[in-house]
C-alpha positions, -999 to +999 in steps of 0.1 A: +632-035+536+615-070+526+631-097+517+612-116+487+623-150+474+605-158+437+602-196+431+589-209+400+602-233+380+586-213+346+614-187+333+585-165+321+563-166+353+593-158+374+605-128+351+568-116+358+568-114+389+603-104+394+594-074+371+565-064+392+584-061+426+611-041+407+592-011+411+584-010+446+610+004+468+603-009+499+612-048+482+644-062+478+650-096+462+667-120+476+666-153+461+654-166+429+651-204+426+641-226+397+628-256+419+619-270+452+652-286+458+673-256+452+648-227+470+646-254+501+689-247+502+685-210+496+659-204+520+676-223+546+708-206+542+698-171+538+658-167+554+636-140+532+606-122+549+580-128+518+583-157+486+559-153+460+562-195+449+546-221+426+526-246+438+530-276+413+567-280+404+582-314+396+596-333+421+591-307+451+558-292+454+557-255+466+536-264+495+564-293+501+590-267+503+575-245+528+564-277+549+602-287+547+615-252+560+620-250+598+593-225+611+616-196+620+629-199+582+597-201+569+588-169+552+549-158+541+540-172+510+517-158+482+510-191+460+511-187+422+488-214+410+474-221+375+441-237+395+408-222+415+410-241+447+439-245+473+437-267+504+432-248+538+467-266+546+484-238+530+477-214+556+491-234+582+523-226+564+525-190+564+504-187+531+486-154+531+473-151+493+469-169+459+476-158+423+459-177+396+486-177+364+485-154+342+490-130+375+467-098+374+484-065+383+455-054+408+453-087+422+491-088+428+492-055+444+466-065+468+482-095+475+512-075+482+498-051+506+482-084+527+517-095+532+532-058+542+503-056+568+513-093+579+547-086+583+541-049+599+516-066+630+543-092+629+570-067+636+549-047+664+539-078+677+503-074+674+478-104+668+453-096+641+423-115+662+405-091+684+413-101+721+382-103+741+385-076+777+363-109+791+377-141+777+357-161+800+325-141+780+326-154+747+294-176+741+304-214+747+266-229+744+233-219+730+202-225+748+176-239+722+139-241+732+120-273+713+084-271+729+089-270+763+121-283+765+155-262+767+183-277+747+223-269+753+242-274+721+276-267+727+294-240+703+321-263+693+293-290+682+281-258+659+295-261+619+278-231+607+249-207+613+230-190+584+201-160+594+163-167+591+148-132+599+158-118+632+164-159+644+194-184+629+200-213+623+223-234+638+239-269+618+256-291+642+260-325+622+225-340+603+208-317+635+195-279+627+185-256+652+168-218+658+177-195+680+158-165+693+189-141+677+199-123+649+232-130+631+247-098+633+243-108+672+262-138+676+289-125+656+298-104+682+294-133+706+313-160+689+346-165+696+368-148+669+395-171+671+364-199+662+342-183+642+338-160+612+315-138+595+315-151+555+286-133+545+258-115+558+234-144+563+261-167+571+295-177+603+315-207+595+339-224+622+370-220+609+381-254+618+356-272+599+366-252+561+383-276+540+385-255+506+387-221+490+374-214+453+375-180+443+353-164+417+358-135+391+341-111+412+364-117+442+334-135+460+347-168+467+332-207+472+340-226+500+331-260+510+335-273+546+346-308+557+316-324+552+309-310+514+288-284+526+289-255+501+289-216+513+295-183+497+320-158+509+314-121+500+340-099+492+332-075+519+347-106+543+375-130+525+399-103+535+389-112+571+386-149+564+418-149+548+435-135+578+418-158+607+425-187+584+465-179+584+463-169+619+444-198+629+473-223+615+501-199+625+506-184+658+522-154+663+561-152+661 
């Protein structure tokens, strides 16, 4: 069984949710707190597997709370959230979804099956990033040809790559750069742990993303550290979702 933990501090958004778990069998609830003070004494005293909790409460933030637990107490989170955008940050804290208020049944029953799958790799001990057979082969720098010059940009320097044709385009800083290879390419090349595939034309480094929007469609916005704006298709935030909580917590 999972153990949930609801935290809300709105009577109606917790009954809600509360509702919705009641008809899945493989849930058990566990805790049911009103505010960050009180779920920060619950969930120390008696740890849950999953909390489904509100960002903004007063006094004690949701995010606060789960920074406050000690890691081995610190359950995965699925954020309720009345706003579009959540900070990166939150994945470093177990944080595997978001549900905008009011809370969409589909939306909450995929954001319930990310957390099964979390907690069932969790359990078998398996890490969700594809281990490379050659560690030592995943591409570390690009050699760039500008005339008759070779350029070495390192792949950490790298921000992004978009596709031009069967070439990309690498942004490292104010500095682009083409290389003779097609997208689809370096994905497989690219460290997985580093980079990931947003969209078809475009990798991110997942270090440099400092905000999630979501759309209606379930495409999302992002925008990395520097403001740079870049889609995310639907065919890949489940995987972005997933390297961005694995990247900020390691495996248990």
């Amino acid at each position: 069984m999972i153990r949930v933990a609801v935290i809300d501090d709105e009577p109606l958004a917790r009954s809600g949710v509360i509702a919705r778990l009641s008809g899945c069998e493989d849930l058990v609830l566990a805790g049911e707190y009103i505010d960050g003070p009180s779920a920060l004494n619950g969930l120390g005293a008696q740890p849950v597997d999953l909390a489904f909790i509100d960002i903004q409460m007063p006094g004690m933030s949701g995010l606060d709370v789960l920074t406050a637990l000690a890691p081995a107490d610190r359950p995965l989170a699925i954020l309720l959230t009345a706003h579009d955008s959540f900070a990166v940050q939150a994945f470093s804290l177990n944080a595997v979804d978001y549900l905008l208020k009011p809370v969409d049944d589909s939306r909450f029953a995929e954001a319930l099956e990310r957390a099964r799958q979390l907690l069932a790799w969790r359990r078998r001990g398996q890490v969700d990033v594809p281990a490379s057979p050659h560690p030592d082969a995943w591409l570390e720098r690009f050699s760039v040809r500008i005339g008759r010059r070779a350029v070495y940009v390192r792949a950490a320097e790298v921000e992004w790559i978009d596709a031009d044709g069967d070439y990309a385009t690498l942004h490292a800083g104010s500095r682009t750069y083409i290389v003779r290879e097609s997208l689809h390419r370096l994905a497989t090349r690219l460290n997985p742990a580093q980079f990931v595939r947003i969209h078809r034309s475009a990798i991110v480094r997942l270090d440099q993303i400092a905000e999630l929007q979501p759309l209606t469609n379930r495409d999302a916005v992002l925008r990395l550290k520097d403001g740079t704006p870049l889609r995310v298709s639907r065919t890949y935030i489940d995987a972005l979702l997933t390297r961005l909580h694995d990247a900020g917590t390691p495996p248990r």
